[in-house]
C-alpha positions, 0 to 999 in steps of 0.5 A: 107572522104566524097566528096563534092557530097557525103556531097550534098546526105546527106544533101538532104537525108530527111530519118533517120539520126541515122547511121550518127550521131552514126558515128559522135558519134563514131569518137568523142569518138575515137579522143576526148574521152568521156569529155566535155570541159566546156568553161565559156563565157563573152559577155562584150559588145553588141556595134557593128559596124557592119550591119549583117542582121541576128544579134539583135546587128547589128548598126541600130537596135535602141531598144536595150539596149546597155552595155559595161563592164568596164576592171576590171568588166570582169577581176573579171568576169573570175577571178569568173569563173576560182574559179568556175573550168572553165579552159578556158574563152571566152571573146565575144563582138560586133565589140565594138571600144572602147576596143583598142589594150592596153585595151583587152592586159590589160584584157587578161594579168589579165586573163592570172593570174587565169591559164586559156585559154582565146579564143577571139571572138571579130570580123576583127582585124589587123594583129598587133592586133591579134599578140600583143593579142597572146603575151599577151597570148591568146590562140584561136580566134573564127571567124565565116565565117557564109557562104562561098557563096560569094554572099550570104555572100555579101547580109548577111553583108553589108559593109563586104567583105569575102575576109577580113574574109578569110585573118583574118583566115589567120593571126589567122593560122600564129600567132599560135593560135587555130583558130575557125570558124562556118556557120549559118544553114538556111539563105535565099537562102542557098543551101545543095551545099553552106553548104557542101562548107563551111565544105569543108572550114573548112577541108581546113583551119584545123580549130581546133574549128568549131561552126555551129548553126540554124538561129534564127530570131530576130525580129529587123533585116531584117530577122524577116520573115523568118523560124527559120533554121532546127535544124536537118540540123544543126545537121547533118552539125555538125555531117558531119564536126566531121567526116571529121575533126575528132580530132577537138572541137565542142560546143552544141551551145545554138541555138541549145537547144533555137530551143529544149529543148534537142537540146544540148543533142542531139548535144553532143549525135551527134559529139559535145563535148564542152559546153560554160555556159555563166557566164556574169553577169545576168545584161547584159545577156538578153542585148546580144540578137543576137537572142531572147529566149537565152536558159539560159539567165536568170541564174547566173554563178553557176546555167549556170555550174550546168545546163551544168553538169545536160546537160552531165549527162543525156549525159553520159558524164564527165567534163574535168579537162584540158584546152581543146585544140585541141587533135593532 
């Protein structure tokens, strides 16, 4: 395993990346083996709560349009996906109050039927809610940390505190669940040294999921100024955490493919070795707008899953046929 000064080194290193990502390349196709998990995501509400400085969802931005999907509409939503071959589903959301504790239960209990894993990606729970969705059968909860720096984590997410991140994760690890985290590549004042903590962060909370994508800034946000994040960094992050957590799930991150069109090969050619296709219906997609020019935003479920199964040809890869947990 890296230090964490040896982890700084390769981050500052500005020379060829190719020997660390064929490592990460290698350690994948020896812990995970060569399939891919396709993973079909729902993003059933753009509403938030929240004020992150880096999102397009965040509460004071007025100019987007919002929706939320009604129970019925997400259940059929999964219940296309999983007659489409998908062995897990993502349900994705703002931090949206409208969806109760009964109300998500009621979701995750109908998805439950198709035989499928369902992951949540939903935002700070209690700890009661979190046990009564595990009861109700799912199965992983993805929750960014975004930044482990608590200075920078503080200016990032006003009224947020990263102490409640931490505990949530916390709650997530002793109910049982998978539990998914991931860091933001290029926020201001981000440092090679907050990075390597963060993977640091990762290893040390075993995460089982660990999604790392570029900053893209979104033009309604307090970050609209600044530079796109450095793909390559995220990469090489990316690569630096497979190698490190071995056995543990890594998506090509839309971001990625957003910033190059052959930023999710890459990612799979670099450590990754799941794909989430976004299966929402075409009506919301280009409404869940954290960044904009989502690549793929405009496509149906079919044509998502046919354009992720063209992405792992050209990759050299296969779709898995299992439900895509953790190999240990």
């Amino acid at each position: 395993m890296y230090s964490r000064e040896e982890i700084i080194e390769i981050l500052k290193n500005t020379g060829d990346n190719e020997q660390l990502f064929a490592l990460a390349d290698k350690v994948r196709h020896e812990k995970t083996g060569d399939e891919v998990h396709l993973r079909g995501l729902i993003e059933f509400s753009n509403i938030c709560k929240r004020q992150c400085k880096y999102c397009g969802l965040r509460a004071p931005n007025k100019k987007v349009s919002r929706y939320r999907m009604m129970p019925e509409e997400i259940i059929l939503c999964a219940q296309n996906a999983a007659e489409a071959g998908y062995k897990t589903i993502v349900l994705q959301s703002g931090e949206d109050d409208y969806y109760s504790r009964d109300i998500l239960c009621r979701i995750i209990s109908g998805i439950k039927k198709f035989d499928t894993a369902v992951t949540l990606s939903i935002g700070e729970r209690s700890f009661e809610d979190y046990k009564a969705f595990k009861d109700c059968g799912a199965d992983r909860y993805l929750l960014r940390i975004e930044t482990t720096d608590k200075d920078l984590y503080k200016k990032m997410h006003p009224g947020m505190d990263i102490n409640t991140r931490i505990r949530c994760l916390e709650h997530l690890r002793e109910l049982d669940y998978e539990v998914g985290t991931g860091c933001l590549v290029g926020l201001p004042d981000q440092t090679p040294e907050s990075l390597a903590d963060d993977i640091l962060f990762f290893k040390e909370i075993n995460a089982d999921m660990v999604g790392i994508g570029p900053l893209i800034p979104h033009p309604e946000t307090p970050l609209k100024e600044c530079p796109p994040g450095s793909l390559t960094t995220a990469l090489k992050v990316m690569a630096i955490t497979r190698i490190i957590l071995e056995n543990i799930n890594i998506p090509a991150t839309t971001a990625m493919e957003t910033l190059d069109p052959e930023g999710r090969i890459l990612a799979l050619k670099s450590g990754a070795n799941v794909i989430m296709p976004n299966v929402t219906p075409t009506i919301y997609k280009n409404k869940y707008e954290i960044y904009p020019n989502k690549a793929g935003y405009s496509e149906n479920a079919l044509k998502s899953r046919k354009y992720a199964e063209e992405i792992l040809k050209k990759a050299g890869r296969s779709i898995s046929k299992g439900y895509g947990f953790r190999k240990k």
